[in-house]
FIDOVO-108191 format. One line per 4 residues: for each residue z, x, y of N, C-alpha, C. Coordinates in steps of 0.1 Angstrom, whole numbers, plus 5000, padded with zeros to 4 digits. Atoms other than C-alpha are relative to their C-alpha. Layout:
FIDOVO-108191
Z/X/Y/Z/X/Y/Z/X/Y ~ ...
This chain:
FIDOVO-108191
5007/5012/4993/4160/7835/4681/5011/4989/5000 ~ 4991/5012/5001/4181/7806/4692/4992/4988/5003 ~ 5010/5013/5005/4173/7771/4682/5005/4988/5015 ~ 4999/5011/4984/4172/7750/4717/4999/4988/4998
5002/5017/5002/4173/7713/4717/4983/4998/4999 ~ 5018/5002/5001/4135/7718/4725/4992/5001/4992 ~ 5007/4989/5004/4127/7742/4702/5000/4986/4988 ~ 4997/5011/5013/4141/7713/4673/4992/4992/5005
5009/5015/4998/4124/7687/4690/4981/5002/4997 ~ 5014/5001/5000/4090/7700/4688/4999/5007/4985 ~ 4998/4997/5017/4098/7719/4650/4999/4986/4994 ~ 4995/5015/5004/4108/7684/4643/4987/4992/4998
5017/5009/4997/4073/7665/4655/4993/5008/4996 ~ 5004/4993/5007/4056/7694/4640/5003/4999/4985 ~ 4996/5001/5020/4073/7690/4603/4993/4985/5002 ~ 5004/5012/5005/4062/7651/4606/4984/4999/4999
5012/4998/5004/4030/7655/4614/4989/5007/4991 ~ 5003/5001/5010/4023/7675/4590/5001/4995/4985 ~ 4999/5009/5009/4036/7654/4565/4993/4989/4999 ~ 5013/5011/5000/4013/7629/4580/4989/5002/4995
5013/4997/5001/3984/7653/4575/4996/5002/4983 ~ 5003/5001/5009/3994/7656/4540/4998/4988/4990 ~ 5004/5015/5008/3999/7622/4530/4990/4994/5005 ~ 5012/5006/4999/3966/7613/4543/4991/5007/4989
5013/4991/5014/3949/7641/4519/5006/4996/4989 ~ 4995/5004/5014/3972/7628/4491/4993/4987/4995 ~ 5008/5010/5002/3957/7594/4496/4984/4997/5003 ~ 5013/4999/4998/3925/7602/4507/4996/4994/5010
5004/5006/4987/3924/7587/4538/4997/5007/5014 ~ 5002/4993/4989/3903/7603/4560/4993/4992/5013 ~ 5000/5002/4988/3898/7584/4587/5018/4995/5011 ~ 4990/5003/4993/3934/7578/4592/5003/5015/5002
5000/4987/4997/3932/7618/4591/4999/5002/5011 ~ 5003/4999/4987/3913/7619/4619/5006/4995/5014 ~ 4996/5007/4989/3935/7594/4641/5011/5014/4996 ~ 4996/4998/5000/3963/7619/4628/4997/5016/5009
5009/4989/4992/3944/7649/4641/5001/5000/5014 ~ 5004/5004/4988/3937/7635/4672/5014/4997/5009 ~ 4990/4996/4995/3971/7627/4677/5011/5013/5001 ~ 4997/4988/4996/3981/7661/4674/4993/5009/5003
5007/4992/4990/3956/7675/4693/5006/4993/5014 ~ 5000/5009/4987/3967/7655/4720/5014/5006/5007 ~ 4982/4997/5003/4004/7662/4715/5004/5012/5006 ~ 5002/4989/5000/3996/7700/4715/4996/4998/5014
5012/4998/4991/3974/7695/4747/5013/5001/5012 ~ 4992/5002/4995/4001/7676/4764/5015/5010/5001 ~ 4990/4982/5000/4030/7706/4757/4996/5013/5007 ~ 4999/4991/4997/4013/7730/4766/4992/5000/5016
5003/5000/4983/3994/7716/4804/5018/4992/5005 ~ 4989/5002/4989/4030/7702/4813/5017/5008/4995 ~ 4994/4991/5003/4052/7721/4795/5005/5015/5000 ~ 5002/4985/4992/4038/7757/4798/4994/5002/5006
5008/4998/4987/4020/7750/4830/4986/5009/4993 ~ 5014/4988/5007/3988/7765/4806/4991/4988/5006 ~ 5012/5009/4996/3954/7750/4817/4993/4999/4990 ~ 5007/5005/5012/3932/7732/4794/4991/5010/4993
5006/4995/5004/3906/7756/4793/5004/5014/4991 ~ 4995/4984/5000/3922/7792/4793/5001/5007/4982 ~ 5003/5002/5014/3914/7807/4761/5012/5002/4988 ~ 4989/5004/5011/3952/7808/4744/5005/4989/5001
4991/5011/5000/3958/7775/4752/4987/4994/4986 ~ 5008/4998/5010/3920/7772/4731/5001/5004/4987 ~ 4997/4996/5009/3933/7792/4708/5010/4994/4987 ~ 4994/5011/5010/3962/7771/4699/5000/4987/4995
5008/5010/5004/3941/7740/4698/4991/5002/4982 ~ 5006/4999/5014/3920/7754/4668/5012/5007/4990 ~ 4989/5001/5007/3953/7763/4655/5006/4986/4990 ~ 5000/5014/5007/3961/7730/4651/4993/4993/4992
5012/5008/5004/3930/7717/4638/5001/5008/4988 ~ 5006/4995/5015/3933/7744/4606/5014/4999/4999 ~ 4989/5009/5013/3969/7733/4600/4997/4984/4995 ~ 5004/5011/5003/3957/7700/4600/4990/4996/4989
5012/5000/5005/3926/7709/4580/5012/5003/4987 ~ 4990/4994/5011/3952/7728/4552/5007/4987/4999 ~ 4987/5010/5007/3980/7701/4552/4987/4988/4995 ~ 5004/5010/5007/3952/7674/4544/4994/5009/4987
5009/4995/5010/3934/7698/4520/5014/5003/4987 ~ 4995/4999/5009/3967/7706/4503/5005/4984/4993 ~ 4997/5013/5004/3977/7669/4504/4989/4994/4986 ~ 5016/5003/5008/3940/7662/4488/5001/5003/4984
4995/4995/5011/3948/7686/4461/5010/4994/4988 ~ 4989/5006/5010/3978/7672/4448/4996/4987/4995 ~ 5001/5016/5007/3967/7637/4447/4991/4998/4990 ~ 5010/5000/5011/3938/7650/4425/5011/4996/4985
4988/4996/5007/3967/7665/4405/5006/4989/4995 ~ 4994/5015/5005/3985/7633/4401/4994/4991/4998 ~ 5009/5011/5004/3960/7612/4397/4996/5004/4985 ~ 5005/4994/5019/3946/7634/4362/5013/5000/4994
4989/4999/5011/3981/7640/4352/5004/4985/4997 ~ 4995/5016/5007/3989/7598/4349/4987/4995/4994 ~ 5013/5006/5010/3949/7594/4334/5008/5007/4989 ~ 4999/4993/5013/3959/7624/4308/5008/4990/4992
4990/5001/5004/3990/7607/4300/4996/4989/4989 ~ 5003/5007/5016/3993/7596/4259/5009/4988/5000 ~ 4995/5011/5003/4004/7563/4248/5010/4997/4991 ~ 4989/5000/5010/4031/7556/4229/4997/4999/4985
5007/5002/5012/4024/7553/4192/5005/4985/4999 ~ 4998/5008/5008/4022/7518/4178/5006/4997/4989 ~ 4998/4997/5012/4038/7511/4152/4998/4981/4992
């Protein structure tokens, strides 16, 4: 497989966005989730009606719509996860002893 300027450009806006989707589940911000969602549903929509001449409905263009929507669903749920994680591991954490 060769890596096209394109191919990087949309790998690229792909790796951010999900970084977006996880740092919304890390902080728990789910309505900034939703704007993040929304903009990569949108993102997705726009690539693939002027990009791969696909039509909105057709059901692999559908298909890679709910694609997106369960990376999005995973990157916040793993984001979610960890902030639990970090959040109990600095409650656990012991105090220094007094002396």
């Amino acid at each position: 497989m060769t890596l096209t300027p394109t191919l990087v450009a949309l790998l690229s806006v792909f790796a951010v966005w999900m970084i977006a989707c996880i740092w919304t589940g890390f902080r728990a911000r789910v309505l900034w989730f939703f704007l993040v969602l929304a903009i990569g549903l949108a993102l997705n929509a726009t690539w693939m009606v002027f990009g791969l001449n696909a039509r909105v409905f057709e059901p692999h263009a559908l298909l890679a719509q709910l694609s997106v929507l369960f990376y999005a669903v995973g990157g916040f749920g793993l984001g979610w996860l960890a902030g639990r994680v970090a959040k109990r591991w600095r409650e656990s954490r012991v105090d220094p002893p007094s002396s």
